[in-house]
Backbone as CSV, one residue per row, in Angstrom:
resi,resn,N_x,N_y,N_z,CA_x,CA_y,CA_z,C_x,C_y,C_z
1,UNK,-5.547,-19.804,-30.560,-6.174,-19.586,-29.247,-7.691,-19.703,-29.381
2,UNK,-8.576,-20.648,-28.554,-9.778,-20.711,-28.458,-10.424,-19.503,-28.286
3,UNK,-11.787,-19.396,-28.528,-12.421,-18.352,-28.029,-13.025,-17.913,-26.712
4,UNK,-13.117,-18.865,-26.145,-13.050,-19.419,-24.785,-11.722,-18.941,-23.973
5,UNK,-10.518,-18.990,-24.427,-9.350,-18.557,-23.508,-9.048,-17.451,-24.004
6,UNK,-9.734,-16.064,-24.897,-9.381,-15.338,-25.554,-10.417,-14.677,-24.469
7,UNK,-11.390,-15.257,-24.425,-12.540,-14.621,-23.729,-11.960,-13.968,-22.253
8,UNK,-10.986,-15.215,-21.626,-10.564,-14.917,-20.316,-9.604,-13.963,-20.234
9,UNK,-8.990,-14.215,-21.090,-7.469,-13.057,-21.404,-8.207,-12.122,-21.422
10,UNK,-9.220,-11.548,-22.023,-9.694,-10.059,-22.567,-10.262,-9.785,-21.102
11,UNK,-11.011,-10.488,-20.293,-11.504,-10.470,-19.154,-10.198,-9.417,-18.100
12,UNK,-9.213,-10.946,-18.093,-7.861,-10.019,-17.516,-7.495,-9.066,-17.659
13,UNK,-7.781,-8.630,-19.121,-7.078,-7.052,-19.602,-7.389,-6.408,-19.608
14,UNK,-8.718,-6.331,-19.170,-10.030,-5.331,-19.092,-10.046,-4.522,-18.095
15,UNK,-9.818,-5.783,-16.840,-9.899,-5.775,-15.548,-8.380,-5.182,-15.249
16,UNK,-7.523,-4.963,-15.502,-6.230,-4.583,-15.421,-6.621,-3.038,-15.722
17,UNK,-6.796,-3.532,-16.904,-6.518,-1.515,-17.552,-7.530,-0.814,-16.540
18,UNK,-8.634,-1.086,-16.487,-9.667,-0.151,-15.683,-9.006,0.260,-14.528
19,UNK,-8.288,-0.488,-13.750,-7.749,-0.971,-12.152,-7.093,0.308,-12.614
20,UNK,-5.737,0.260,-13.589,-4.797,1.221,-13.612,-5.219,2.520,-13.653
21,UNK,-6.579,2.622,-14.296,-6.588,4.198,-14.826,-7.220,4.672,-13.484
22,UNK,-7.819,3.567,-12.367,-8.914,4.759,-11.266,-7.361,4.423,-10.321
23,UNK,-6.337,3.874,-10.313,-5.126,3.906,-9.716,-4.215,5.958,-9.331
24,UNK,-4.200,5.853,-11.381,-3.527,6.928,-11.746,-4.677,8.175,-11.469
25,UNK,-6.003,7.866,-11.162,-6.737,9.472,-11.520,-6.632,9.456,-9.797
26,UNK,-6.874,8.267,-8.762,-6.692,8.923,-7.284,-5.296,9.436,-6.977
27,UNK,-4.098,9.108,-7.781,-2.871,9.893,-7.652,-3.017,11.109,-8.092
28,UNK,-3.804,11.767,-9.033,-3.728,13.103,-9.643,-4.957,13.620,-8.371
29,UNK,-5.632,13.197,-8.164,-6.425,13.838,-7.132,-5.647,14.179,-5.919
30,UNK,-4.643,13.426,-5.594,-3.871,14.016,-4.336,-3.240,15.435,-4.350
31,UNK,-2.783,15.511,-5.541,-2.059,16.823,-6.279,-3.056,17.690,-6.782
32,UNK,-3.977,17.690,-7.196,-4.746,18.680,-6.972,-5.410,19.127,-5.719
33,UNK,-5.300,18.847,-5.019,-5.352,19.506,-3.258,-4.524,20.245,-3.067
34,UNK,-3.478,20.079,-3.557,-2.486,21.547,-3.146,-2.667,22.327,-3.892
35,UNK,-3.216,23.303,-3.387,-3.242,24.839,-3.655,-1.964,25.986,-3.169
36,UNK,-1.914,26.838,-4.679,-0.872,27.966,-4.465,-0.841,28.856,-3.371
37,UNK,-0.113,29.024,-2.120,-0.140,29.743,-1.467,-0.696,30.784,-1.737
38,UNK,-1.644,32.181,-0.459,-2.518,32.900,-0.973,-1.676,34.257,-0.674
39,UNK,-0.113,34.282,-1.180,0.921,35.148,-0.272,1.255,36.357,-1.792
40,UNK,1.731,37.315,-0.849,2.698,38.159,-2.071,3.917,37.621,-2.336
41,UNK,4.138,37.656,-3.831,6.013,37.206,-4.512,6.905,36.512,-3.556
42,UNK,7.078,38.569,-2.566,8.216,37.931,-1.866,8.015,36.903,-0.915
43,UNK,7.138,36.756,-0.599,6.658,35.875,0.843,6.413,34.271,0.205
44,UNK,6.823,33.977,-1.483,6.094,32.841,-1.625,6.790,31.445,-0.850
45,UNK,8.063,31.381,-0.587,8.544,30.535,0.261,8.165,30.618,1.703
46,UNK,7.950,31.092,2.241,7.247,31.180,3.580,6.315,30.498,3.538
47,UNK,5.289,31.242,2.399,4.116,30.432,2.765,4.251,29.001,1.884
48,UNK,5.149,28.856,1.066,5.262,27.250,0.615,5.631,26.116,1.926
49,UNK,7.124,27.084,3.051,6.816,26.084,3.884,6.014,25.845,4.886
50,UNK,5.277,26.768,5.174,4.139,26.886,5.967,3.146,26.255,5.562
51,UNK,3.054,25.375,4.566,2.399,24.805,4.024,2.646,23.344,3.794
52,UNK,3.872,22.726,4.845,4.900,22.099,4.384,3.967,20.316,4.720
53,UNK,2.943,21.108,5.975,2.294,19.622,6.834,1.365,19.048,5.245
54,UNK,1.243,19.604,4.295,-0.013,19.467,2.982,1.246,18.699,2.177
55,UNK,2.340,19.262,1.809,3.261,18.387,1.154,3.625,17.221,1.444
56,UNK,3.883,16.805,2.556,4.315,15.769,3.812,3.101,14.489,3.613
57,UNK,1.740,15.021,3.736,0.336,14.087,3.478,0.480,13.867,2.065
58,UNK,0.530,14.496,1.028,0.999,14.612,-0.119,2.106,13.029,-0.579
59,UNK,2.614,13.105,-0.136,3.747,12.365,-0.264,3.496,11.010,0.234
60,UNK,3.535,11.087,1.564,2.861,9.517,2.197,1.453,9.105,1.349
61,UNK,0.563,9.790,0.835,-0.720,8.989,0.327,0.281,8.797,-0.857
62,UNK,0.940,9.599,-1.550,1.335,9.160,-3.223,2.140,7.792,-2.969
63,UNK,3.259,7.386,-1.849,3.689,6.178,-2.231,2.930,5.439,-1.619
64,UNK,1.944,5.846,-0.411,0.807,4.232,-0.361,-0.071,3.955,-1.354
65,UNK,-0.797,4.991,-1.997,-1.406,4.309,-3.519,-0.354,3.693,-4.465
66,UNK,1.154,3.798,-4.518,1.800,3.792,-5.279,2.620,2.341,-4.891
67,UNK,2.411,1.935,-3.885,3.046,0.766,-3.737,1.691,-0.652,-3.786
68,UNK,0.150,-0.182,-3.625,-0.390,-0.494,-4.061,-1.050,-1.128,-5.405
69,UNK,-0.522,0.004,-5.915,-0.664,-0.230,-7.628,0.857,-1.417,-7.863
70,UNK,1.445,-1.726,-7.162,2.409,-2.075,-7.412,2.527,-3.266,-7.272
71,UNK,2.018,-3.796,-5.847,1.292,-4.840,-5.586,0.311,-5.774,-6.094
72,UNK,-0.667,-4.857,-6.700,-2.188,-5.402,-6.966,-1.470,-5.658,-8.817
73,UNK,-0.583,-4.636,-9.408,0.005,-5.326,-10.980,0.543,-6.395,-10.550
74,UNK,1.829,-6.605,-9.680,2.181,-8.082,-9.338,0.940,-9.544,-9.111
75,UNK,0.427,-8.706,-8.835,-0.617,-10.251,-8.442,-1.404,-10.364,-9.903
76,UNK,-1.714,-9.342,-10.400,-2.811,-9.139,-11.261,-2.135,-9.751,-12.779
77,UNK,-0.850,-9.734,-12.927,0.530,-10.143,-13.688,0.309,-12.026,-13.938
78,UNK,0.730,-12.259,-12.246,0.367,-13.568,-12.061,-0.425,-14.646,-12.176
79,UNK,-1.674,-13.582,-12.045,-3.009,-14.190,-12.638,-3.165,-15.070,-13.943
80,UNK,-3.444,-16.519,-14.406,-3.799,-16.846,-15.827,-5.358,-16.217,-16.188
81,UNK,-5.988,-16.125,-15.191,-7.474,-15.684,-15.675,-8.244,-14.803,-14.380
82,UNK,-9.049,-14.228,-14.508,-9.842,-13.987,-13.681,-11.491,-14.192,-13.652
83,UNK,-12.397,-14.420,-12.361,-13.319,-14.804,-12.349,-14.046,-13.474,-11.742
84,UNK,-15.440,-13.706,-11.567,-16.311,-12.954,-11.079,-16.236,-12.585,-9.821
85,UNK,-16.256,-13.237,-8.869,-15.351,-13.108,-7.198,-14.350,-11.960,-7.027
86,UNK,-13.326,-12.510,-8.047,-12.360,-11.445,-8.140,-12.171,-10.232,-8.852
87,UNK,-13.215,-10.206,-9.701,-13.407,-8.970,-9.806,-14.171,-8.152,-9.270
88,UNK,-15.099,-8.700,-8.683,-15.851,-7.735,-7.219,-14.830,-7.906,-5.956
89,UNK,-13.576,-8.468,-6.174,-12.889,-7.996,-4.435,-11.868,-6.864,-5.226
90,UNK,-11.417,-6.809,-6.806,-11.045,-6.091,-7.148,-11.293,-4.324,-7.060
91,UNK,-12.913,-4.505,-7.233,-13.476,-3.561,-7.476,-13.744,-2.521,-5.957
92,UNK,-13.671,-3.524,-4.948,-13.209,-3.101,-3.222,-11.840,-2.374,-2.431
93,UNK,-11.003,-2.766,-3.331,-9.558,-2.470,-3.618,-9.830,-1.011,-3.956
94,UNK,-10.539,-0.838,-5.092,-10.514,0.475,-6.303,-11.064,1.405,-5.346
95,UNK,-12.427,0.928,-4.658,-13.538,1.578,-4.100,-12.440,2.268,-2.666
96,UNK,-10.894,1.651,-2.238,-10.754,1.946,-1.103,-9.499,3.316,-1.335
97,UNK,-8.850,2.634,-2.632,-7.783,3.464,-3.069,-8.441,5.275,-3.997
98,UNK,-9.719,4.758,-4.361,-10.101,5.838,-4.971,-10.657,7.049,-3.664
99,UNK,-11.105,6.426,-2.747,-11.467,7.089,-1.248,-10.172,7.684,-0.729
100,UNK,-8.919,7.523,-0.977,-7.882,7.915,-0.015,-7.408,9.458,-0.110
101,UNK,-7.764,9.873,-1.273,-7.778,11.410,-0.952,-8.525,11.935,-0.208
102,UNK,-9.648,11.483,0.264,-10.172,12.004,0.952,-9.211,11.809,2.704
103,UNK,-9.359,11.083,3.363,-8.613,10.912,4.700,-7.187,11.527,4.626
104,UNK,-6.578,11.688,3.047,-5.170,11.982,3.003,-5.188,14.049,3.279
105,UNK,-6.676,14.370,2.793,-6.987,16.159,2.899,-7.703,16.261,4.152
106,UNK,-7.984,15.253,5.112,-8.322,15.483,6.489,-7.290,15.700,7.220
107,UNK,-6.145,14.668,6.686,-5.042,14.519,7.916,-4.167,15.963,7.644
108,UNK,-3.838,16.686,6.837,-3.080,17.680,6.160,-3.730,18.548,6.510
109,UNK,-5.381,18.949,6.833,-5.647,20.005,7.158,-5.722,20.205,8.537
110,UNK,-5.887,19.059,9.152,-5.343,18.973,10.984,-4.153,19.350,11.294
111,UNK,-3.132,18.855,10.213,-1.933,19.205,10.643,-1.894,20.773,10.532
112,UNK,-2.226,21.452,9.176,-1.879,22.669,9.028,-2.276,23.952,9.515
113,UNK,-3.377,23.299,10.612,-4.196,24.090,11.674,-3.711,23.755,12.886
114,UNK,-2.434,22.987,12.782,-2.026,22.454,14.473,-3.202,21.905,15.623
115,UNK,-4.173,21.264,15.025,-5.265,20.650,15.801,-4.883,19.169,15.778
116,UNK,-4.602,18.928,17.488,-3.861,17.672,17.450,-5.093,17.115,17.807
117,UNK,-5.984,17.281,18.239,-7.255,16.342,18.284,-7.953,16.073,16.907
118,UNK,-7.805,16.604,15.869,-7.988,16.418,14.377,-7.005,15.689,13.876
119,UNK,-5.422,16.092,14.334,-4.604,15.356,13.795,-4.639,13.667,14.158
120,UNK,-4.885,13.567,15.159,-5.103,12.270,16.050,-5.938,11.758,15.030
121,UNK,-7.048,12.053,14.901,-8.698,11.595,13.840,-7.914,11.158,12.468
122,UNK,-7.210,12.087,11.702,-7.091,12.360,10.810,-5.886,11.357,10.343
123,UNK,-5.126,10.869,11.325,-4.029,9.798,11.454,-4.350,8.836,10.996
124,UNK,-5.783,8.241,12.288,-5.602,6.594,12.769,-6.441,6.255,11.072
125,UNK,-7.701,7.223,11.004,-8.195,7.060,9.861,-7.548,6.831,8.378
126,UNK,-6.515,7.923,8.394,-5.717,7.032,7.263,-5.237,5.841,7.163
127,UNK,-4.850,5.759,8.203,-3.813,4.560,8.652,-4.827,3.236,8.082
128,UNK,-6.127,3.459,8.878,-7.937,2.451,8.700,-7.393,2.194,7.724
129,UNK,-7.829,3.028,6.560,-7.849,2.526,5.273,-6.612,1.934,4.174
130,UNK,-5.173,2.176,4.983,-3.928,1.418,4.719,-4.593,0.080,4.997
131,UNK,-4.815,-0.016,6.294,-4.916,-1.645,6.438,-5.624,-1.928,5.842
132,UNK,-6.783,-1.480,5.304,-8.193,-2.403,4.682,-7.243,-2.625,3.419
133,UNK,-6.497,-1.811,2.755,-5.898,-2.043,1.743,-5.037,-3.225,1.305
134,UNK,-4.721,-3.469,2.410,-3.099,-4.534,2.388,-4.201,-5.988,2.900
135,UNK,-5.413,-5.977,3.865,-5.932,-6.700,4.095,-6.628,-6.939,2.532
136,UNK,-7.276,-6.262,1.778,-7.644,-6.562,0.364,-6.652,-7.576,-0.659
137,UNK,-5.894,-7.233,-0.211,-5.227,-7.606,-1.425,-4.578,-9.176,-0.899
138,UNK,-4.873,-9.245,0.254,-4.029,-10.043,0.807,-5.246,-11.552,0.504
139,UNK,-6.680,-11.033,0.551,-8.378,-11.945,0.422,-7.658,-12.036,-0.965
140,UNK,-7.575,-11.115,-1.779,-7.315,-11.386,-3.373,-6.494,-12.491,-3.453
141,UNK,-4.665,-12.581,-3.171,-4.264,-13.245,-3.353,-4.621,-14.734,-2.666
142,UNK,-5.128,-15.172,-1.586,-5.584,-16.099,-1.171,-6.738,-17.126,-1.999
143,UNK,-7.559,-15.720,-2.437,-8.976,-16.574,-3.305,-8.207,-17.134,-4.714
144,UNK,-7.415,-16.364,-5.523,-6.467,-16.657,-6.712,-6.071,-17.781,-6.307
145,UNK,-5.467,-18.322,-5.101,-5.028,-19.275,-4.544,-5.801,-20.376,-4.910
146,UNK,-6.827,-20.375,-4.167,-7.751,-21.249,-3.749,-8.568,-21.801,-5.489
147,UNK,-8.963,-20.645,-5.806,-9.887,-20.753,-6.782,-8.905,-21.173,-8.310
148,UNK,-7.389,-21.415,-8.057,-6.769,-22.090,-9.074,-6.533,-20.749,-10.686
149,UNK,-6.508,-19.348,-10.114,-6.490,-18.488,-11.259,-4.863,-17.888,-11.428
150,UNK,-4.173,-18.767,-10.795,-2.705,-18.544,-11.352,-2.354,-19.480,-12.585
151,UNK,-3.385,-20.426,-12.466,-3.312,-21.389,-13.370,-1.868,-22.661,-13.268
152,UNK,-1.139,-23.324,-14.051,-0.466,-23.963,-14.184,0.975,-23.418,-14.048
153,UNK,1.372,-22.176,-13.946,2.583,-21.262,-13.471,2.820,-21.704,-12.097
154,UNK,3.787,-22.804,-11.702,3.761,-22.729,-10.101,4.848,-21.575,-9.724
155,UNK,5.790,-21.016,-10.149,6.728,-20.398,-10.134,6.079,-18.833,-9.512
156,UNK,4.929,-18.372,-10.649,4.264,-17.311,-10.685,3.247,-17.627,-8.229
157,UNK,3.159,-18.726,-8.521,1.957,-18.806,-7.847,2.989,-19.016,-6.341
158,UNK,4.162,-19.324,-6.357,5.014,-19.669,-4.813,5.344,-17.863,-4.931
159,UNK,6.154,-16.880,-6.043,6.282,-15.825,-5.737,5.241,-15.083,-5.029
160,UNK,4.190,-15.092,-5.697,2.566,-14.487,-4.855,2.641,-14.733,-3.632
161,UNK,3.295,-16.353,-3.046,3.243,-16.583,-1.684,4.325,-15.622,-0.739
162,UNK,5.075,-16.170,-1.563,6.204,-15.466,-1.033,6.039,-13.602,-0.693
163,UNK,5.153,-13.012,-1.984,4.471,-11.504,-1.332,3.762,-11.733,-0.335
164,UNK,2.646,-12.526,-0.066,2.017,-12.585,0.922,2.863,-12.166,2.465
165,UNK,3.481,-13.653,2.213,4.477,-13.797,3.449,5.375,-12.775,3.785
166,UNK,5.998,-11.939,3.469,7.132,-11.882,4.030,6.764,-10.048,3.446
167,UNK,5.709,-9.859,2.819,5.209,-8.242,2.798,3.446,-7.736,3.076
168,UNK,3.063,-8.608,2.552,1.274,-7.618,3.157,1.255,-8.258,4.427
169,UNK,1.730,-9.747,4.718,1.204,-10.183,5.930,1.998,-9.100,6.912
170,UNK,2.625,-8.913,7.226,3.331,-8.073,8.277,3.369,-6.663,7.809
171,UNK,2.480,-6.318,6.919,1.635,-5.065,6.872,0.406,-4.495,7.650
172,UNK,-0.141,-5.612,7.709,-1.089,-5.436,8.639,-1.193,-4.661,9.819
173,UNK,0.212,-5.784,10.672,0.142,-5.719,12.027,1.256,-4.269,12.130
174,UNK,1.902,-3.364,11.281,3.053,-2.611,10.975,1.865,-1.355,10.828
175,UNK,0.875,-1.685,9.990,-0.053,-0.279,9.831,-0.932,-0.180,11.375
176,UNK,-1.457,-1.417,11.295,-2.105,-1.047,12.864,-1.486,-0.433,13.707
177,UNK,0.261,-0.765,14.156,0.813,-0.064,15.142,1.021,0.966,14.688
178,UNK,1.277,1.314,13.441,1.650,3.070,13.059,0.255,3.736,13.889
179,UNK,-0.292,2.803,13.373,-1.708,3.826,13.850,-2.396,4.036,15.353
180,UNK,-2.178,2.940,15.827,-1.875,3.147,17.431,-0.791,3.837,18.124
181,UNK,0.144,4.032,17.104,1.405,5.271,17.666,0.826,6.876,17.105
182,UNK,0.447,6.804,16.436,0.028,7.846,15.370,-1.520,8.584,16.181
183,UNK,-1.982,7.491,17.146,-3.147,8.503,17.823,-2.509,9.204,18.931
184,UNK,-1.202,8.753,19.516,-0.540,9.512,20.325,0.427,10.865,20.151
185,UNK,1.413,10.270,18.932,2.028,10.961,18.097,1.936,11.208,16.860
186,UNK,0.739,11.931,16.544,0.655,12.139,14.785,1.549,11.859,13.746
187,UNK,2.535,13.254,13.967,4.023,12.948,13.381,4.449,11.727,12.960
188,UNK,4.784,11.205,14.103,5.512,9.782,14.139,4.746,8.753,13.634
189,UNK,3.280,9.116,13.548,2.506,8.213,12.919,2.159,8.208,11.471
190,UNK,2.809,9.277,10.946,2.887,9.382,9.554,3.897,9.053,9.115
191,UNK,5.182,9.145,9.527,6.345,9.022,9.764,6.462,7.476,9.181
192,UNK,5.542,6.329,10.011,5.858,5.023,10.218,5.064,4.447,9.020
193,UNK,3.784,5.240,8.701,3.225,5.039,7.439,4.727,4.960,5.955
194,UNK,5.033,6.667,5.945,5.845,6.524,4.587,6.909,5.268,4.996
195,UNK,7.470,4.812,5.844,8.520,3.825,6.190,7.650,2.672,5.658
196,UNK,6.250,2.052,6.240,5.742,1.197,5.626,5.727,1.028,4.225
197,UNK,5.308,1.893,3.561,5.299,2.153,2.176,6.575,1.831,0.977
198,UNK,7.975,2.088,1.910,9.380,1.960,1.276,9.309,0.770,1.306
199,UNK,8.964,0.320,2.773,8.937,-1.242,2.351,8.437,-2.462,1.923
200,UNK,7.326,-1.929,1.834,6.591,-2.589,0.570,6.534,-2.395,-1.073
201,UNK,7.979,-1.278,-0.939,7.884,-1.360,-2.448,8.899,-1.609,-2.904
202,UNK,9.790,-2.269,-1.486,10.911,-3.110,-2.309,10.535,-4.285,-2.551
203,UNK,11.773,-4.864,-3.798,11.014,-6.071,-4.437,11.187,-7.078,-3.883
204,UNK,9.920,-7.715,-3.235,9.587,-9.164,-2.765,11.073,-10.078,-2.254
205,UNK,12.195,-9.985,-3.605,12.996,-11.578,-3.862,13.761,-10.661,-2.350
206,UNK,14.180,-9.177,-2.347,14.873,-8.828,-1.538,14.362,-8.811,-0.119
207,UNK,13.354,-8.402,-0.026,12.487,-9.395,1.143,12.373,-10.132,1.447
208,UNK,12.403,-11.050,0.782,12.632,-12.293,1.629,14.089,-12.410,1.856
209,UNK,15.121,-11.897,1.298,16.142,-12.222,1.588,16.471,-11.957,2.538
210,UNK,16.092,-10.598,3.126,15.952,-9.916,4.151,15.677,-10.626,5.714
211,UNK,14.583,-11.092,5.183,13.816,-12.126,6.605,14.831,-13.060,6.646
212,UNK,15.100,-13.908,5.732,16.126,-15.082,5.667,17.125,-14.838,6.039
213,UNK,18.141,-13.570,5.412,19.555,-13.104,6.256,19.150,-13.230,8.287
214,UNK,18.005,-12.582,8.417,17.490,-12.105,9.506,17.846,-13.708,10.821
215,UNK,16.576,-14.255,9.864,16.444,-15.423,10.449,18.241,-16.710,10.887
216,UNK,18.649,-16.511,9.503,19.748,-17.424,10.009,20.975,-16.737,10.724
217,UNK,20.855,-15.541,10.776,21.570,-14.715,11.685,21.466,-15.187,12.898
218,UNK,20.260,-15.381,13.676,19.845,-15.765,14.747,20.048,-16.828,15.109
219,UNK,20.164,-17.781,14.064,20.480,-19.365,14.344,21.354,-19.438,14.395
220,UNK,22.545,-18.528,13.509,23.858,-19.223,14.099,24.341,-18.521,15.502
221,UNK,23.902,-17.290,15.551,24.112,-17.136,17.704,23.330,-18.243,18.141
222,UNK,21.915,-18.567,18.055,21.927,-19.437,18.725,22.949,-20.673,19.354
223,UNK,23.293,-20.648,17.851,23.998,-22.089,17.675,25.871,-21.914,18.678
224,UNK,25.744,-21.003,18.137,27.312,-20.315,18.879,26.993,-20.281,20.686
225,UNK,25.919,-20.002,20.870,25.752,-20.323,22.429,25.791,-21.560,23.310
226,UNK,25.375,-22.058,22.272,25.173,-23.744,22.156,26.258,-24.084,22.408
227,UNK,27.428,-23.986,21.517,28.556,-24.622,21.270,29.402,-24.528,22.258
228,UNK,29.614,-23.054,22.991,29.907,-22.232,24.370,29.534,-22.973,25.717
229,UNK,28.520,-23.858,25.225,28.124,-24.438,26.926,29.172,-25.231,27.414
C-alpha cells in the first residue's frame, strides 16, 4: 500500500473513530439527566413514575442519536476515502448530535411540569434538530456522491442511494410533520418521533422492500381495475 492511500485510509479512520466517541459520550449525557427521585423508600415507585415524562424523552433522544450513529457508520463504511469538505459537514453532524441533550432536557422538563406551552417549544425544537440531522447526512451522502469518495465500489455507492431514497429522504418530510403535529399535540409528537426512529433503523434492503411490496401492490389493483372495464 502506497503512502499516499495509507494516508487516506488513516484520514478515514480517524475521522470515524472521533465521530463514534462524541456519538457514544452525547448518549451517556442523556442518562445522566436522570436524576434519583427526591422521595422516601416506600414512595420510590411513585416518584419513579411520576417521573415517567423524563424516561419517555430519555428514550426517543437515545434511539434518534442511535439510529444516527447508524446511518452516518453506513455511509462512513462506504466511503473509499474522505476529503476536507467532508469532514467539515461531518463535523456539523457531531456539532448537531452532541447539542441534542440539550432540547431532549427542555422537552422532559415541560412535560414533567405539565406546561403545554413549554411542551409545545420543547417538541417542535427537538423535532428542528431531527431534521437538520437527517438533512446532514443526506448533503453528506450526496457530496460522497458527487465528489467520487465511494470510490470504484458501485455496489457500496447504489446501496448509499438506495438509503437516501427510500429512508432520510422521507425523513425529512416525516420529522417536519411530527413536528407540526407535535406543536398541537406534544404527546403525539413525540410519539411520531420514536416511530420515526424504528424506522430508520431498519435495514435499508428491508426498506426498500417495503416501498417496492408497497408500490407493486398498487399496480396490480390498478391493473385489476383495468382488466374489470
Amino acid at each position: 500500500m502506497s503512502p499516499r492511500i495509507r494516508s487516506r485510509k488513516g484520514k478515514k479512520n480517524r475521522l470515524e473513530a472521533f465521530s463514534d466517541g462524541v456519538f457514544a459520550i452525547a448518549i451517556t449525557l442523556l442518562v445522566l439527566e436522570i436524576a434519583v427521585p427526591a422521595v422516601d423508600g416506600d414512595e420510590v415507585l411513585r416518584g419513579l413514575f411520576n417521573e415517567r415524562q423524563i424516561f419517555l424523552a430519555y428514550f426517543v433522544a437515545f434511539m434518534a442519536i442511535g439510529v444516527v450513529w447508524i446511518e452516518h457508520s453506513a455511509l462512513v463504511d462506504a466511503l473509499d476515502h474522505v476529503d476536507a469538505v467532508f469532514m467539515r459537514l461531518n463535523l456539523l453532524l457531531l456539532l448537531l448530535v452532541s447539542f441534542l441533550p440539550f432540547p431532549t432536557k427542555l422537552m422532559s422538563e415541560y412535560f414533567h411540569q405539565h406546561d403545554f406551552a413549554g411542551e409545545r417549544v420543547g417538541v417542535v425544537y427537538f423535532g428542528a434538530v431531527l431534521l437538520l440531522q437527517s438533512l446532514l447526512l443526506i448533503v453528506m451522502g450526496r457530496y460522497a456522491e458527487r465528489e467520487g469518495l465511494f470510490g470504484d465500489d458501485m455496489d457500496e455507492a447504489r446501496r448509499e442511494d438506495s438509503r437516501l431514497k427510500y429512508q432520510l429522504a422521507p425523513s425529512l418530510a416525516l420529522y417536519a410533520g411530527a413536528a407540526f403535529v407535535g406543536f398541537f399535540v406534544p404527546y403525539l409528537g413525540v410519539t411520531l418521533y420514536l416511530l420515526i426512529a424504528l424506522y430508520l433503523a431498519v435495514p435499508v434492503d428491508y426498506a426498500r422492500q417495503l416501498f417496492k411490496g408497497r408500490r407493486e401492490a398498487a399496480s396490480g389493483d390498478q391493473g385489476g381495475r383495468h382488466d374489470t372495464r
